[in-house]
C-alpha positions as CSV (number, residue, x, y, z in Angstrom):
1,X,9.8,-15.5,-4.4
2,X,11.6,-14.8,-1.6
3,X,9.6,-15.0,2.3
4,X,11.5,-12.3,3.4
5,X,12.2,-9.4,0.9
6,X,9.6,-8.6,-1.9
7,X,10.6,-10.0,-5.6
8,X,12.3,-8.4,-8.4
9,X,13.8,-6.1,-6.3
10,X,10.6,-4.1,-5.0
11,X,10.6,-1.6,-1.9
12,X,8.9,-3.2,1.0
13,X,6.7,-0.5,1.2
14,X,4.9,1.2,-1.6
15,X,2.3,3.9,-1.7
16,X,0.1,3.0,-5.0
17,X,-1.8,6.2,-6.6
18,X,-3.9,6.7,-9.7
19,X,-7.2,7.1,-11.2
20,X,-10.1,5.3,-9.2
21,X,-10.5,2.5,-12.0
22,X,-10.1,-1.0,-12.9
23,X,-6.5,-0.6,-13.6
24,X,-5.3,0.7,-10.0
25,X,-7.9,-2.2,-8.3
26,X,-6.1,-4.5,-10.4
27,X,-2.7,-2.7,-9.7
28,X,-4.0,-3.2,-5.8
29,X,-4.8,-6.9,-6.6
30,X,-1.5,-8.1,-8.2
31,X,0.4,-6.7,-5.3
32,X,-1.9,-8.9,-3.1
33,X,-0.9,-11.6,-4.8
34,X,2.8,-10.9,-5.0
35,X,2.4,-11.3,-1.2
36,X,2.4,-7.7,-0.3
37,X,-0.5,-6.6,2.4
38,X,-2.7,-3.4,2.7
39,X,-1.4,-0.8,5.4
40,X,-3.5,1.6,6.8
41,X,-7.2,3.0,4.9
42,X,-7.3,3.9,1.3
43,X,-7.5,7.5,0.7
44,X,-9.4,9.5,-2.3
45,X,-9.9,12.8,-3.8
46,X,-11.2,14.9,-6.8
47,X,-8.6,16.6,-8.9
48,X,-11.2,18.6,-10.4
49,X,-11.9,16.2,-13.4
50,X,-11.6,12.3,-11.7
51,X,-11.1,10.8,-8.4
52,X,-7.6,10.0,-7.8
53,X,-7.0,6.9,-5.0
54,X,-4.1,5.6,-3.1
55,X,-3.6,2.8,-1.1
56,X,-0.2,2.0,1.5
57,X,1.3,-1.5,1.0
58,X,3.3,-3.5,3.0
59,X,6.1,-6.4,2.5
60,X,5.0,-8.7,6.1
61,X,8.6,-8.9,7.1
62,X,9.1,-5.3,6.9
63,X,5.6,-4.1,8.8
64,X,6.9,-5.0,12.3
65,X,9.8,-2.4,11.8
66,X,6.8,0.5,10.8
67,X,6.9,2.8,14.1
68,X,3.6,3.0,15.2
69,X,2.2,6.0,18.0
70,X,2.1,4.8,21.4
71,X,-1.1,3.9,23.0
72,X,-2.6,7.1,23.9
73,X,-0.3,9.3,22.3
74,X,-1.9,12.2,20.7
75,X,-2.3,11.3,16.3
Protein backbone atom coordinates (compact mmCIF):
# COMPACT_ATOMS: atom_id res chain seq x y z
CA UNK A 1 0.00 0.00 0.00
CA UNK A 2 1.13 3.00 -0.95
CA UNK A 3 1.64 6.08 2.10
CA UNK A 4 0.56 8.49 -0.18
CA UNK A 5 -2.28 7.61 -2.61
CA UNK A 6 -5.01 5.00 -1.47
CA UNK A 7 -4.64 1.24 -2.98
CA UNK A 8 -6.08 -0.30 -5.91
CA UNK A 9 -6.66 2.82 -7.41
CA UNK A 10 -9.37 4.34 -4.82
CA UNK A 11 -10.48 8.18 -4.80
CA UNK A 12 -8.98 9.84 -1.86
CA UNK A 13 -12.13 10.79 -0.82
CA UNK A 14 -15.24 8.73 -0.63
CA UNK A 15 -18.70 9.39 0.71
CA UNK A 16 -19.96 5.78 1.94
CA UNK A 17 -23.97 5.39 1.96
CA UNK A 18 -26.35 2.58 2.67
CA UNK A 19 -28.65 0.88 4.95
CA UNK A 20 -27.78 1.48 8.79
CA UNK A 21 -26.49 -2.22 9.29
CA UNK A 22 -23.71 -4.47 9.87
CA UNK A 23 -22.66 -4.41 6.41
CA UNK A 24 -22.03 -0.46 6.00
CA UNK A 25 -20.25 -0.59 9.78
CA UNK A 26 -18.16 -3.11 8.39
CA UNK A 27 -17.94 -1.24 4.99
CA UNK A 28 -16.87 1.88 7.53
CA UNK A 29 -14.42 -0.56 9.17
CA UNK A 30 -12.37 -2.00 6.24
CA UNK A 31 -11.79 1.45 5.00
CA UNK A 32 -10.28 2.22 8.44
CA UNK A 33 -8.11 -0.30 7.98
CA UNK A 34 -7.09 0.34 4.43
CA UNK A 35 -5.77 3.54 6.12
CA UNK A 36 -8.54 5.78 5.09
CA UNK A 37 -9.85 8.26 8.13
CA UNK A 38 -13.39 9.58 9.03
CA UNK A 39 -14.14 13.29 7.85
CA UNK A 40 -16.66 15.21 9.25
CA UNK A 41 -20.08 13.61 11.38
CA UNK A 42 -22.01 10.70 10.06
CA UNK A 43 -25.31 11.67 8.85
CA UNK A 44 -28.79 9.57 8.85
CA UNK A 45 -32.26 9.52 7.66
CA UNK A 46 -35.50 7.56 7.13
CA UNK A 47 -36.48 6.70 3.59
CA UNK A 48 -39.81 5.85 4.77
CA UNK A 49 -39.03 2.06 5.26
CA UNK A 50 -35.08 1.92 6.91
CA UNK A 51 -32.59 4.34 8.03
CA UNK A 52 -30.17 5.11 5.43
CA UNK A 53 -26.40 6.42 6.79
CA UNK A 54 -23.36 7.93 5.28
CA UNK A 55 -20.21 8.60 6.45
CA UNK A 56 -17.21 11.09 4.53
CA UNK A 57 -13.77 9.39 4.31
CA UNK A 58 -10.49 10.68 3.85
CA UNK A 59 -7.09 9.42 2.25
CA UNK A 60 -4.48 11.53 5.13
CA UNK A 61 -2.39 12.78 2.37
CA UNK A 62 -5.23 14.22 0.53
CA UNK A 63 -7.14 15.97 3.79
CA UNK A 64 -4.74 18.88 4.07
CA UNK A 65 -5.75 19.96 0.46
CA UNK A 66 -9.88 19.86 1.78
CA UNK A 67 -10.71 23.76 1.81
CA UNK A 68 -11.95 24.41 5.05
CA UNK A 69 -14.20 27.98 6.12
CA UNK A 70 -12.12 30.42 7.62
CA UNK A 71 -12.31 31.08 11.28
CA UNK A 72 -15.38 33.02 11.81
CA UNK A 73 -16.73 32.80 8.45
CA UNK A 74 -20.35 32.39 8.33
CA UNK A 75 -21.14 27.96 7.65
Amino acid sequence: MSATNPPDNLPPYRLLTGPDDAAFCRRVSDALALGYKLYGSPAATFNGQQVIVAQAIVWPTAEASIARPAEGAPR
